[in-house]
SERO-4910 file (N, C-alpha, C, O; in steps of 0.05 Angstrom, whole numbers):
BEGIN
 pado doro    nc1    nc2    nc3   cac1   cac2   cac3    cc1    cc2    cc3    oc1    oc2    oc3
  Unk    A   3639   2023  -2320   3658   2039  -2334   3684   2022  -2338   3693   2014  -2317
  Unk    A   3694   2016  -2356   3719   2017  -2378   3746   2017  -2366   3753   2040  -2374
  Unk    A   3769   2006  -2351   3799   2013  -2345   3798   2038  -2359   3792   2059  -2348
  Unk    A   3803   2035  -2384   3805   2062  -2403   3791   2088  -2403   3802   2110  -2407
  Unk    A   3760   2080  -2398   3753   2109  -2391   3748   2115  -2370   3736   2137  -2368
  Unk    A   3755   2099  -2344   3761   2112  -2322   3787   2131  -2319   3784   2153  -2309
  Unk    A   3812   2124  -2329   3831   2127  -2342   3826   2158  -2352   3836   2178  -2340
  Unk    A   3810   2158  -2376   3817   2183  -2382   3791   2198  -2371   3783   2213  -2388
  Unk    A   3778   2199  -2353   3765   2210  -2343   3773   2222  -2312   3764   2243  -2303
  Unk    A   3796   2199  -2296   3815   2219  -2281   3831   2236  -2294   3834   2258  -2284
  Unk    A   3846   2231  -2319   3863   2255  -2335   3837   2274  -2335   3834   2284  -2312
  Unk    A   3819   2281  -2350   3802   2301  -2354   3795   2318  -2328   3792   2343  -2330
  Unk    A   3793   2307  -2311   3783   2315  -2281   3808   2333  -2277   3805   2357  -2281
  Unk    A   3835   2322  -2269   3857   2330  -2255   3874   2351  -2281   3895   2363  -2277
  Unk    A   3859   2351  -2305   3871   2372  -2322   3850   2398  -2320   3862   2420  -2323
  Unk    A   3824   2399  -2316   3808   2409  -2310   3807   2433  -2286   3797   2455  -2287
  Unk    A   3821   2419  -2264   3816   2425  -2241   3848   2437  -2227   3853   2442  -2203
  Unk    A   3867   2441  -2254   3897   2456  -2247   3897   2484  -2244   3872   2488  -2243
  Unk    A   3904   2500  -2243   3903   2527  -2251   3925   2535  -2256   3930   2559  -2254
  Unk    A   3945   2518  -2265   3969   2533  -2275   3962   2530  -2300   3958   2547  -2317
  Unk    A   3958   2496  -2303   3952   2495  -2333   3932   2514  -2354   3934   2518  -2378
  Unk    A   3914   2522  -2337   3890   2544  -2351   3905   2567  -2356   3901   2581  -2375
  Unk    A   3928   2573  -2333   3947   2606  -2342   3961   2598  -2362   3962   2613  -2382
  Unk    A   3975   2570  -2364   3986   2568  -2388   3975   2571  -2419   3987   2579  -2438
  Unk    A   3953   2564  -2418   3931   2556  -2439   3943   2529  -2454   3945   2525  -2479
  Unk    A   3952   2512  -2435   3953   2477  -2446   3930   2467  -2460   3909   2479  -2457
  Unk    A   3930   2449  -2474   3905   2433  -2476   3903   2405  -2479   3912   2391  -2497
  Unk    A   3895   2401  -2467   3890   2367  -2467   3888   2354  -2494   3865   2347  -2498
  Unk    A   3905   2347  -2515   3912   2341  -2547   3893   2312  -2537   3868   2314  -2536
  Unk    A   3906   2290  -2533   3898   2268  -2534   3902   2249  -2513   3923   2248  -2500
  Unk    A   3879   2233  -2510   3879   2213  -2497   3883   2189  -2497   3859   2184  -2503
  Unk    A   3895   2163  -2495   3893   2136  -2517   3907   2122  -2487   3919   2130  -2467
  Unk    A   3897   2098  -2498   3905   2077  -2476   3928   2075  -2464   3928   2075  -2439
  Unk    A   3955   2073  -2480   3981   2065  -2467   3999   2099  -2470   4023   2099  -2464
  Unk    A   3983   2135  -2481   3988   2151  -2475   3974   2168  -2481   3952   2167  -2492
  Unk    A   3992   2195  -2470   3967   2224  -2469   3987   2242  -2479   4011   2238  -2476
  Unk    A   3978   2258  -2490   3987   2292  -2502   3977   2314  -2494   3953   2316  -2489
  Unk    A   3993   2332  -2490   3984   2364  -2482   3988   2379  -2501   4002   2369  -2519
  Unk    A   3979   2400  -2503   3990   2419  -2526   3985   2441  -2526   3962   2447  -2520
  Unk    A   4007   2465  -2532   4008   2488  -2532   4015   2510  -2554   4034   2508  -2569
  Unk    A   4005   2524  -2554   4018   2542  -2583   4035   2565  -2561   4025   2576  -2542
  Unk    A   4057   2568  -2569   4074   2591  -2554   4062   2612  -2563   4054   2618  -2585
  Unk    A   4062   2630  -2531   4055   2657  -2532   4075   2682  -2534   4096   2682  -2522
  Unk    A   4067   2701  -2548   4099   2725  -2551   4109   2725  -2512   4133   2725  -2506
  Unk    A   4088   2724  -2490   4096   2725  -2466   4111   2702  -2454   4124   2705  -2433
  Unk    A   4111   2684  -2464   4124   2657  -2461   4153   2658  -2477   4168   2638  -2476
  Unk    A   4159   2673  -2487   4182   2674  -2509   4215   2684  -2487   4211   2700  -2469
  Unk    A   4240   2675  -2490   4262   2687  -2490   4272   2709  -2493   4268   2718  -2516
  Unk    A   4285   2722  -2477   4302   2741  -2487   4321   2745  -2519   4329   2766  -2530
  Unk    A   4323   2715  -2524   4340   2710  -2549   4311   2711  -2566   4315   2712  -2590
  Unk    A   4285   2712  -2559   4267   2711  -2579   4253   2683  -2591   4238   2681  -2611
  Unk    A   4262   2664  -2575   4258   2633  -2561   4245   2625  -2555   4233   2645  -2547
  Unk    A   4223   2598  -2546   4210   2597  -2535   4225   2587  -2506   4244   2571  -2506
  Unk    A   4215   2601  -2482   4225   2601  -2453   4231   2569  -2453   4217   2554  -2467
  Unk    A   4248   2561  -2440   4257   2534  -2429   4231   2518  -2410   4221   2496  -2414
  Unk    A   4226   2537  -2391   4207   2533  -2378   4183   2531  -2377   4170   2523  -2358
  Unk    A   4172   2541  -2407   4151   2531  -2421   4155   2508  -2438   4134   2503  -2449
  Unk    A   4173   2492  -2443   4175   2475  -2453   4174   2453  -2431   4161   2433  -2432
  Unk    A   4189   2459  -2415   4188   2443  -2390   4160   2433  -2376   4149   2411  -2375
  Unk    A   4153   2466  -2362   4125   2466  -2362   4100   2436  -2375   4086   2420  -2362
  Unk    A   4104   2440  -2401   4093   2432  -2419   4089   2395  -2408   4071   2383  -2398
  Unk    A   4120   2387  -2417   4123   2369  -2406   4117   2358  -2382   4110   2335  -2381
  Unk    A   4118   2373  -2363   4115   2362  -2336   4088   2365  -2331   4084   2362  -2307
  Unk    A   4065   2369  -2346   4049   2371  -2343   4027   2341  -2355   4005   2330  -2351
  Unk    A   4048   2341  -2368   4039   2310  -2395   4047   2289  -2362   4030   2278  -2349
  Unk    A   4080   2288  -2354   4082   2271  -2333   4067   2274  -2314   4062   2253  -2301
  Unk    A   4057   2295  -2306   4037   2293  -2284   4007   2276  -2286   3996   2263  -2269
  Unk    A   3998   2283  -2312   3969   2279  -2309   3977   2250  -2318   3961   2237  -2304
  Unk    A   3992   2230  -2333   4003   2196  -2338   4003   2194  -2313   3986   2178  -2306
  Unk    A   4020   2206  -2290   4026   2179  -2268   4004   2186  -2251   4003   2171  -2232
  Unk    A   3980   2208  -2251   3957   2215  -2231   3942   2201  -2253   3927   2218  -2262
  Unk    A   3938   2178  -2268   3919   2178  -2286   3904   2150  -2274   3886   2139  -2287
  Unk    A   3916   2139  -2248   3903   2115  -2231   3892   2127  -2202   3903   2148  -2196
  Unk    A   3875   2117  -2185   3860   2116  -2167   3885   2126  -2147   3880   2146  -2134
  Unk    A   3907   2116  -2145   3927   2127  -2126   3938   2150  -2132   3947   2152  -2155
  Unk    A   3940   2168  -2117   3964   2198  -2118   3981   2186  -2126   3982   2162  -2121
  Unk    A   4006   2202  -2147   4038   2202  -2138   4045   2232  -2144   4037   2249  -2160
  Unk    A   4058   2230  -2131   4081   2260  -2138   4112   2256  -2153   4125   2237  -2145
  Unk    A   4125   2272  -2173   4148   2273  -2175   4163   2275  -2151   4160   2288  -2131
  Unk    A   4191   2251  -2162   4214   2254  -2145   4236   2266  -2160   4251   2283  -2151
  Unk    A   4235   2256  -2187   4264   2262  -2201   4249   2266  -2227   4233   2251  -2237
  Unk    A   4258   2292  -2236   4250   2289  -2269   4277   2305  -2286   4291   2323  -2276
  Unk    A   4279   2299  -2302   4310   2308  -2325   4300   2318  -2354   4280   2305  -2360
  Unk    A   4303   2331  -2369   4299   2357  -2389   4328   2358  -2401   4348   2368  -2392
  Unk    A   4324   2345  -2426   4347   2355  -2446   4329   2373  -2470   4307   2364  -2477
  Unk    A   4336   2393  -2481   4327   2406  -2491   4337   2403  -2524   4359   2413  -2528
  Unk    A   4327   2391  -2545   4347   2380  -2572   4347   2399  -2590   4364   2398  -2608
  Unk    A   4327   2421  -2591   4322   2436  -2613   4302   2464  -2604   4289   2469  -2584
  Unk    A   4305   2478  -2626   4297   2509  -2611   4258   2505  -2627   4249   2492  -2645
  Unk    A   4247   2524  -2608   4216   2527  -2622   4221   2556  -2621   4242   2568  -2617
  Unk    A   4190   2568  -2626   4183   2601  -2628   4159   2608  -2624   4140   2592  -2629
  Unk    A   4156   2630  -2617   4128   2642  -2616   4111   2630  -2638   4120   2629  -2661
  Unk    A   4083   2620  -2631   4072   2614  -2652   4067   2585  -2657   4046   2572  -2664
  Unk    A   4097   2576  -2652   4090   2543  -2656   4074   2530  -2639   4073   2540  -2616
  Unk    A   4058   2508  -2643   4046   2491  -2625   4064   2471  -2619   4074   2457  -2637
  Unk    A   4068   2468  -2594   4087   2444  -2585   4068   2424  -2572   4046   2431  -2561
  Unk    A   4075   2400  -2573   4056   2369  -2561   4080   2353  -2548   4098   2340  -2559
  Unk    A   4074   2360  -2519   4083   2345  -2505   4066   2319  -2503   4042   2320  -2495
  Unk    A   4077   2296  -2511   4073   2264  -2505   4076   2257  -2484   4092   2271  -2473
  Unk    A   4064   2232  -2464   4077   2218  -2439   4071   2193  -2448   4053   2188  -2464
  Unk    A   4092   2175  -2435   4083   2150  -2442   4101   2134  -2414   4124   2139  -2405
  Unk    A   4082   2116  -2406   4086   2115  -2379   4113   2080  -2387   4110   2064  -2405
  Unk    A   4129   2079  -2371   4157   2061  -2377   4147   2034  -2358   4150   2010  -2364
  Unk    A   4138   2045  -2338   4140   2028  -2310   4118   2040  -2295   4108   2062  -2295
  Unk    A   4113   2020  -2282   4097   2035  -2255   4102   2003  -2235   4104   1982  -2248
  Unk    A   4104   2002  -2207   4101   1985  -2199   4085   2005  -2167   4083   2029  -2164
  Unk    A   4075   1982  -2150   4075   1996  -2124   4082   2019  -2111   4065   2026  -2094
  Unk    A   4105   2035  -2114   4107   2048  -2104   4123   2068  -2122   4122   2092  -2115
  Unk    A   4135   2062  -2140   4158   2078  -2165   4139   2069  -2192   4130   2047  -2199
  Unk    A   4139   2097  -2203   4127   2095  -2230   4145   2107  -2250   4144   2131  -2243
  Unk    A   4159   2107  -2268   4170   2118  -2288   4164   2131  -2315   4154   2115  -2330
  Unk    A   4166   2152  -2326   4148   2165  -2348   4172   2179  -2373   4195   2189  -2368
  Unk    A   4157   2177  -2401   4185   2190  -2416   4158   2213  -2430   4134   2208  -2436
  Unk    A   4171   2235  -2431   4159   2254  -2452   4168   2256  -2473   4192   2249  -2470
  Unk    A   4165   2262  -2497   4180   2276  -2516   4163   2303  -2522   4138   2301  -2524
  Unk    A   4173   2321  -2525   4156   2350  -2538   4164   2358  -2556   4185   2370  -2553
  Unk    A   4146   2357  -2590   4155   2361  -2609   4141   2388  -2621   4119   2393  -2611
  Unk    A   4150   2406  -2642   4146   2424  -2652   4131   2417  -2681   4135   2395  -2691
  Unk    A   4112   2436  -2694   4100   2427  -2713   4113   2408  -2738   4098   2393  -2751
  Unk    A   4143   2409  -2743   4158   2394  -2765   4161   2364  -2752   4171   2345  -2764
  Unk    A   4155   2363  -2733   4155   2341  -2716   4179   2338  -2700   4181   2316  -2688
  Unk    A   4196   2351  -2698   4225   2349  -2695   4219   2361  -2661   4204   2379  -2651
  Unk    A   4244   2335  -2648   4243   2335  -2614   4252   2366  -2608   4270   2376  -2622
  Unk    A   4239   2379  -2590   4257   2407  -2577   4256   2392  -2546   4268   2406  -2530
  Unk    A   4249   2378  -2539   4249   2363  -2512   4239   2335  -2502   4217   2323  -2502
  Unk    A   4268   2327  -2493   4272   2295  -2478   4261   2305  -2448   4269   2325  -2437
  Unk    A   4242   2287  -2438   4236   2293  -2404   4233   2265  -2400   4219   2250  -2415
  Unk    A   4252   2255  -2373   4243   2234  -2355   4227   2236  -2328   4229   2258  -2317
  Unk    A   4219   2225  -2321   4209   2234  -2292   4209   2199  -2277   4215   2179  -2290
  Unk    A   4200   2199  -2251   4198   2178  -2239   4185   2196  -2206   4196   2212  -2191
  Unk    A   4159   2183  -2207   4139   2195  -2190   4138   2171  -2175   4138   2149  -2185
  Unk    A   4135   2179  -2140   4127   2167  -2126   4097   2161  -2118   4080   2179  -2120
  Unk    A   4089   2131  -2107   4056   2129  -2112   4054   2124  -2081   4066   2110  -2064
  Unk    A   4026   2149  -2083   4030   2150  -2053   4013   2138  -2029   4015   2138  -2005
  Unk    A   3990   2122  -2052   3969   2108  -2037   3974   2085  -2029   3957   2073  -2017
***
């Protein structure tokens, strides 16, 4: 077996085997060597009070793209620090694709950037993270 499709065959496993992500109804968009995508279409239950899509589904979203990039090697890591600027509004309906694309990884600190864009392609979310590796 392949770096690469071992690679995306731990993403498949560890996206598989979440159960938040199945309540969310994420989906595993894409796989590719140097990154991965999630993707979601917002649900009216996922929506704001202002009629929005929730912050926290956007977030969600994201942190889900950083999770399965830095679990996507033979070693655990867990988040230490992750940051969420939010650039633009979505809505019920839209499909949003959270991106990861991994910055760094060394021994023990790995670094990850998301962007999550809305169907016009336009950012509604900046996410950093930096996951600790725990093997």
């Amino acid at each position: 077996m392949t770096k690469e499709s071992t690679r995306e065959t731990i993403i498949r496993t560890h996206f598989a085997a979440d159960p938040y992500i199945a309540s969310q109804g994420f989906i595993l968009h894409e796989v590719l060597d140097d990154e991965l995508s999630v993707a979601a279409i917002v649900r009216p239950d996922q929506a704001n009070f202002q009629g929005g899509t929730h912050g926290g589904v956007v977030f969600s979203l994201a942190d889900c793209a950083f999770s399965l990039s830095c679990n996507a090697y033979s070693e655990s890591a867990v988040a230490i620090d992750t940051h969420m600027v939010y650039t633009a509004p979505s809505k019920v309906g839209d499909r949003l694709v959270a991106t990861a694309t991994e910055v760094t990884r060394g021994r023990t600190l790995g670094s990850y950037r998301v962007t999550v864009t809305r169907p016009d392609g336009r950012a509604v979310g900046l996410f950093t993270g930096t996951a600790l590796v725990l093997d």
